[in-house]
C-alpha positions, -999 to +999 in steps of 0.1 A: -542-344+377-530-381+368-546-376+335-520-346+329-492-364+344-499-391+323-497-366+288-465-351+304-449-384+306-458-392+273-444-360+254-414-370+272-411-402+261-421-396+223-394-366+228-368-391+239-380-414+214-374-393+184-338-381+197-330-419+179-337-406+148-308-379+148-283-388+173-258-418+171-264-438+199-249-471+205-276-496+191-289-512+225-296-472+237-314-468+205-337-499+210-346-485+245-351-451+234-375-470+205-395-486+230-395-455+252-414-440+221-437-464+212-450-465+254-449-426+250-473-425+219-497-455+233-497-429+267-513-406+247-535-423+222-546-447+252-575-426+270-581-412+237-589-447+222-604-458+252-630-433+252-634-442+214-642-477+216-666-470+251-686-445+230-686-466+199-699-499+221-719-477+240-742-464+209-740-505+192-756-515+229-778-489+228-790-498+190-794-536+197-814-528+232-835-498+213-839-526+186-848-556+207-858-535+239-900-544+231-890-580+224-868-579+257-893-566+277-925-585+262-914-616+262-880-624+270-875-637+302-846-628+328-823-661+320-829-647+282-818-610+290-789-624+307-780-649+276-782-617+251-761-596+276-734-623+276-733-624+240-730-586+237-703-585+264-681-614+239-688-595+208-676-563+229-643-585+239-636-595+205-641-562+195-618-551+217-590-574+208-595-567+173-593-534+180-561-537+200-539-556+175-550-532+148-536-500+171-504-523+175-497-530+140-502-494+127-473-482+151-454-510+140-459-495+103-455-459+113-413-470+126-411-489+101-419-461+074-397-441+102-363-462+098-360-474+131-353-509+124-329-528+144-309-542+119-286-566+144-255-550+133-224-571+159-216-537+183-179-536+175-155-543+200-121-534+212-096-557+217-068-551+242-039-570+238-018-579+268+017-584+251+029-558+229+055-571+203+085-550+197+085-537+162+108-560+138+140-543+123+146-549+087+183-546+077+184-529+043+198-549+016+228-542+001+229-537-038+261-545-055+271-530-087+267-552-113+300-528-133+327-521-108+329-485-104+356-462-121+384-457-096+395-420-094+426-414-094+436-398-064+475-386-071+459-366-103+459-329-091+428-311-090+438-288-115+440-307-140+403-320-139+387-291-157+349-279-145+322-299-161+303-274-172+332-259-194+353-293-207+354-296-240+360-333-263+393-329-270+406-353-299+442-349-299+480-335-282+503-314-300+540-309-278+563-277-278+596-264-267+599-231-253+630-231-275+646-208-247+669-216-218+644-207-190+608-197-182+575-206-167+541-199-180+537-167-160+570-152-182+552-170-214+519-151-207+536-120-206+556-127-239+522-137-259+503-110-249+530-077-252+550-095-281+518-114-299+487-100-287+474-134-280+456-121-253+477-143-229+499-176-227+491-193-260+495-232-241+471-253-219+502-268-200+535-258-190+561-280-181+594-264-157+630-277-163+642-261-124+652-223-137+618-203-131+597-229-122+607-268-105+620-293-126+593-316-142+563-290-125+532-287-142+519-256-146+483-252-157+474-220-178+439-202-181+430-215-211+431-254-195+408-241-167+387-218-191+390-246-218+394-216-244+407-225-281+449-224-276+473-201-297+500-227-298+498-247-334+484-229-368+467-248-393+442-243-421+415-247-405+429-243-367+416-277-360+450-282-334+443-251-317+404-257-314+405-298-307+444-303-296+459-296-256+491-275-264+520-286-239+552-267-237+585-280-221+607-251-214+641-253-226+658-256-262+658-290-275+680-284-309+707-284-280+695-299-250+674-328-237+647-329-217+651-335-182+642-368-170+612-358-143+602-332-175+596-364-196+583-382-164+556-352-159+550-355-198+542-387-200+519-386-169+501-356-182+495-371-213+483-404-199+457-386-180+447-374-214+442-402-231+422-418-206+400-388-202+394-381-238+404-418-255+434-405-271+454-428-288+493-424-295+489-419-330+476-390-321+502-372-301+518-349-318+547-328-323+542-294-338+563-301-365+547-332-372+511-319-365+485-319-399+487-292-417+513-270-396+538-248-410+570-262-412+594-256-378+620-275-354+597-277-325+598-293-302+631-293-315+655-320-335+668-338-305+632-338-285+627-377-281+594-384-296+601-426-298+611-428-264+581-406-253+554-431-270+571-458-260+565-443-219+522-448-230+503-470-223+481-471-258 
């Protein structure tokens, strides 16, 4: 019964032993669990061994006293048979001992062939910190423009900025007279497309003189927002209807003036053109003095074109 106890226990500890192997213990569990094995397998191999080494010094003693039993017996006296059984009893002990460190060292070979070295890893530890600092803010930084920024004008009406997607480069201005005594660009549009088949107003912009439309208002047409070639200036090659703005003052200017906020919208209009498409004066136009036009009054012989350029700014 304790000889079966004694196997149980060992299965158990080689059992626990091996879990080392395959599970992740922390490393001072996995020492003990080594040990556990190594006392589990010397459990089992001890009675084992033991009744090796008995049987193997049993059968040398029996040799030795078959050997020297007639020599014992003859003439040996008792102090000698005690002398030779003290020397067999100290070669048994060394035997023994020899025998012991030899069953040592071969488990220490068989975990180290196993892996399960101790390597003295430091067991990593967790540091708890009493204070806990408040996490820093970091003010952005503020990155100047190194070109100051374009200002936008903001009194510019919105129609007058066309979509992006649709502006064209224009390269020059060509001015008109409606040569009539009133009219807007809603009458004009009506005109050019019954009368001309110009499938509309034939001008970009339209400038009022306070009969069908305000005094000095600017009236933008569909083919400004659409940026469509115009229908106000023939040439050659149609360069001024393709690349030039058409803007028409209504009134007759072989008898008339312009009005003074019609010439104030003018030159406002055109200013915003020249600084959106770099425009110079030289080349504003009138259609009569336009490259390549046919010959006509407009915008008619008393429009005044010198006091016009002299209103821009370049």
């Amino acid at each position: 019964m304790k000889k079966n106890l004694k196997r149980v226990l060992g299965v158990i500890l080689v059992i626990l032993g091996f879990l080392a192997l395959i599970t992740p213990f922390s490393p001072g569990s996995w020492l003990l669990l080594i040990g556990l094995e190594i006392l589990g397998l010397r459990i089992l191999l001890e009675d084992r061994l033991r009744l090796f080494l008995k049987d193997r010094h049993k059968n040398a003693f029996r040799s030795l006293k078959q050997r020297f039993g007639k020599v014992l017996r003859g003439k040996c006296s008792a102090a000698k048979n005690r002398e030779m059984n003290s020397k067999l009893k100290t070669k048994n002990s060394k035997q023994r001992k020899w025998n012991s460190l030899i069953l040592h060292f071969a488990f220490c070979i068989l975990h180290f062939l196993g892996g399960c070295i101790y390597t003295d890893e430091p067991v990593p530890r967790i540091v708890h910190s009493s204070t806990i600092s408040e996490p820093k803010l970091v003010q952005p930084s503020v990155v100047k423009p190194t070109q100051p920024i374009e200002s936008i004008d903001k009194s510019i009406p919105g129609d007058w900025l066309p979509l992006s997607r649709l502006e064209k480069k224009w390269t020059a201005i060509v001015i008109h007279h409606s040569a009539t005594e009133n009219g807007n660009a809603a009458i004009f549009d009506r005109w050019h497309r019954e009368g001309k088949d110009w499938g509309g107003v034939g001008y970009d912009f339209v400038i009022g003189n306070g009969t069908d439309s305000g005094d000095g208002q600017v009236e933008v047409t569909f083919r400004w927002r659409q940026q469509q070639t115009g229908a106000h200036c023939k040439t050659p090659d149609n360069w001024a209807n393709e690349s030039a703005v058409g803007i028409c003052l209504v009134g007759n200017f072989n008898n008339a003036l312009p009005t003074a906020r019609q010439m104030q919208s003018l030159a406002r209009l055109i200013g915003f053109l020249q600084n959106r498409y770099e425009i110079s004066k030289s080349r504003v136009y009138g259609h009569n003095s336009t490259p390549g036009a046919r010959i006509t009054d407009c915008p008619g012989k008393r429009f005044p074109m010198d006091q016009l350029k002299s209103m821009l700014a370049f």
